[in-house]
C-alpha positions as CSV (number, residue, x, y, z in Angstrom):
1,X,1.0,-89.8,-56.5
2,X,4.0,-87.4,-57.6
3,X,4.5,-87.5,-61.1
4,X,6.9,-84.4,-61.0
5,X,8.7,-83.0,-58.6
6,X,10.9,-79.8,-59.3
7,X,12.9,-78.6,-56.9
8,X,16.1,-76.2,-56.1
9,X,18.6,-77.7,-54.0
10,X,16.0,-79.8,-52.6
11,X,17.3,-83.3,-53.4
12,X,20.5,-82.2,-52.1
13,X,19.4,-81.3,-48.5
14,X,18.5,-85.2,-47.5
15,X,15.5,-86.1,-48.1
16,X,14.2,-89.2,-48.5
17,X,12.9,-89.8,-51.8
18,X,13.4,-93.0,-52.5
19,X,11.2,-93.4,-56.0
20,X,13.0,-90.2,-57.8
21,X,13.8,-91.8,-61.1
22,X,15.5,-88.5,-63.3
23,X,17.6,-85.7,-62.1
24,X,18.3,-83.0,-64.5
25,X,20.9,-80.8,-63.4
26,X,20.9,-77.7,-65.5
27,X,24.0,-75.5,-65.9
28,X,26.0,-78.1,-64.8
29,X,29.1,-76.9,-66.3
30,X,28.9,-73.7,-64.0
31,X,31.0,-72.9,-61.0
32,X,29.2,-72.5,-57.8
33,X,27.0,-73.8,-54.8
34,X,25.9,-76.9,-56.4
35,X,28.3,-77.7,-59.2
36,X,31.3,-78.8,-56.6
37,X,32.1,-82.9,-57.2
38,X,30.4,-83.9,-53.3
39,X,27.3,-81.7,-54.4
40,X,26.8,-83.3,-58.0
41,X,27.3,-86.6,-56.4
42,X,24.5,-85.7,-53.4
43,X,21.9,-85.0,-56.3
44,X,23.0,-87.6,-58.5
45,X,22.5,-90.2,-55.8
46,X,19.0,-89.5,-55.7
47,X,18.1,-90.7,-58.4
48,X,20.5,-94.1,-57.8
49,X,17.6,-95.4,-55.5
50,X,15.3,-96.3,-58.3
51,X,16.3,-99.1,-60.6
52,X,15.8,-97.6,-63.7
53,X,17.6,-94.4,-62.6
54,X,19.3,-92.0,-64.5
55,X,20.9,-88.9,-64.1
56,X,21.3,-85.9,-67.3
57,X,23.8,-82.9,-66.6
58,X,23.2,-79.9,-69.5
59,X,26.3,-77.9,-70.0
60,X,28.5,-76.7,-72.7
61,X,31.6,-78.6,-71.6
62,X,32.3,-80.9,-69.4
63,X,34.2,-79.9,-66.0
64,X,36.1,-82.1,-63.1
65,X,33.2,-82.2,-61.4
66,X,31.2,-83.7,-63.7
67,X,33.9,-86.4,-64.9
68,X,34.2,-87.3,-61.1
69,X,30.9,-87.8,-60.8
70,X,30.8,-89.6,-64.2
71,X,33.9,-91.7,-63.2
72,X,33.1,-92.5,-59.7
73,X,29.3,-93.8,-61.0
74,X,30.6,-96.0,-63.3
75,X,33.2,-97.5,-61.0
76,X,30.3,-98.0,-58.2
77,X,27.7,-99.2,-60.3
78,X,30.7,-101.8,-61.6
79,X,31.2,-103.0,-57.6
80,X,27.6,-103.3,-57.1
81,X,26.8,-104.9,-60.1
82,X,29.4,-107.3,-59.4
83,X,28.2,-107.7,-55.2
84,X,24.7,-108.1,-56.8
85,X,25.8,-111.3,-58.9
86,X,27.8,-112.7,-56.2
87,X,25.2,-112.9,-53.9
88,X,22.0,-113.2,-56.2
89,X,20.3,-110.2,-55.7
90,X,18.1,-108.5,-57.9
91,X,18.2,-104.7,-57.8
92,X,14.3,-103.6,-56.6
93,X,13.1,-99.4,-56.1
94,X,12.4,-98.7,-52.4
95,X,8.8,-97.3,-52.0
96,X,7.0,-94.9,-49.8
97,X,3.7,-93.6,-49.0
98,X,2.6,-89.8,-49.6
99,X,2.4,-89.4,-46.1
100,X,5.5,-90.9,-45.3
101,X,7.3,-88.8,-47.8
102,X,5.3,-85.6,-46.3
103,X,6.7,-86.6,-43.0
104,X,10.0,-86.9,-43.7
105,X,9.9,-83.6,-45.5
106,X,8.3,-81.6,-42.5
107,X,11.2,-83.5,-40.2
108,X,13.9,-81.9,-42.7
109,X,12.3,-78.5,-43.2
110,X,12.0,-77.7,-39.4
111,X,15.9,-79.2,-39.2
112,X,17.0,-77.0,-41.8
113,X,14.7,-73.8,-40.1
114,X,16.6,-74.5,-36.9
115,X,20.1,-74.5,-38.6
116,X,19.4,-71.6,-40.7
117,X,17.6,-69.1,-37.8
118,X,20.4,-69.6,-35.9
119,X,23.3,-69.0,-38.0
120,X,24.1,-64.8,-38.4
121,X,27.4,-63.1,-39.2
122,X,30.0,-63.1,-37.0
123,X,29.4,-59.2,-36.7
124,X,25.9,-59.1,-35.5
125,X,23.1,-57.6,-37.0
126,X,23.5,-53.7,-35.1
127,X,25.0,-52.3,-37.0
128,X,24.2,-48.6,-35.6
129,X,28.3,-47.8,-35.3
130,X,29.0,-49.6,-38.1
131,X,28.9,-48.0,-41.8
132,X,26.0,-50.7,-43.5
133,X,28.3,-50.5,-46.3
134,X,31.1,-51.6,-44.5
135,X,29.0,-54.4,-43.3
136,X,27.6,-55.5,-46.1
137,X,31.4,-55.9,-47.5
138,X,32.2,-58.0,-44.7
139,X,29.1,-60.2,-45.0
140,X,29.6,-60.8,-48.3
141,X,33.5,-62.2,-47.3
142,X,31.2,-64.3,-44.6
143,X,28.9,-65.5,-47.3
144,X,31.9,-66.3,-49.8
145,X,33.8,-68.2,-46.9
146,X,31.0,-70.2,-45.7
147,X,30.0,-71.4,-49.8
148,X,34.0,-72.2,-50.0
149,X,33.1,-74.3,-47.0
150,X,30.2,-76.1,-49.0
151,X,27.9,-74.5,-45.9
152,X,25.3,-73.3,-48.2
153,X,22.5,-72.9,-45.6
154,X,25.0,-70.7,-44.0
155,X,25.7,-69.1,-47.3
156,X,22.1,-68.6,-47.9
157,X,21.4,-66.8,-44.4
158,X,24.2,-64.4,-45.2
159,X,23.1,-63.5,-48.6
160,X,19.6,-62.5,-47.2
161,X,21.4,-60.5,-44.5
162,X,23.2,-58.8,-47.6
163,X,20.0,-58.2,-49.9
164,X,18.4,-56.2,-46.2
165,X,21.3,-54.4,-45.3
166,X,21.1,-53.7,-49.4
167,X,17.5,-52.9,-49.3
168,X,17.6,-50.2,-46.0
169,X,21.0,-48.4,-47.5
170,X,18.9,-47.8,-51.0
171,X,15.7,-46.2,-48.8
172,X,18.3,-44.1,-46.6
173,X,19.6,-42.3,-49.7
């Protein structure tokens, strides 16, 4: 049985996790990756499987993405609330084994392998007649682009083709 689960940018990636009853997002009031209004919404959902769900955003002030989120919960949970009573249905957590859970995580982490070993810059990784300076300036426009984008796998594969580029011009000095 799970009784905790922390993760980073795991419940956005979907997973099935049905029985997640609280997402915390901390630093929610900061710009970036996982603070845009479709993101917040992705982890938020999450935790809208479980009956007694809830959701808790830290931050010091409240941004557009959060009052969308806020605002578009409200006015879903209002609709479903009102479906519900129409049609006599009372609200019940879906449930999963361990196992189950464990599968549908190894399905998602070999997807997300695939996707992110086959994603490079659009300039390669020789850069022998390039200046790695130079390219590091370019993949860093890539990785910037691609997060614009909301393609954060892509993002992420660029970044680490930053930090070694990074990494081999501070040993070549």
């Amino acid at each position: 049985e799970f009784v905790v689960l922390v993760g980073i940018n795991l419940l956005r990636e979907g997973l099935d996790l049905p029985e997640v009853s609280l997402v915390v997002v901390l630093d929610a009031d900061k710009q970036g990756f996982l603070r845009s209004k479709s993101s917040l919404m992705q982890v938020a959902g999450r935790a809208a499987r479980h009956v007694g769900g809830e959701v808790i955003l830290y931050g010091d002030k409240t941004t557009d993405a959060m009052d969308y989120l806020i605002k578009e919960t409200a006015r879903r949970r209002k609709v479903q609330e009102t479906f519900n009573k129409k049609h006599g249905i009372t609200p019940k957590t879906v449930y999963k084994s361990v196992d189950n859970i464990m599968q549908t995580t190894a399905v998602a982490d070999n997807i997300a392998e695939e996707k992110y070993n086959t994603k490079s810059s659009r300039r390669g990784t020789d850069f022998d007649e390039l200046d790695k300076q130079m390219a590091v300036e370019i993949i860093r426009q890539e990785m910037l682009e691609a997060a614009e984008k909301l393609e954060f796998e892509i993002a992420a594969k660029l970044r680490d083709q930053i930090d070694k580029l990074e990494k081999e011009l501070e040993t070549s000095f």
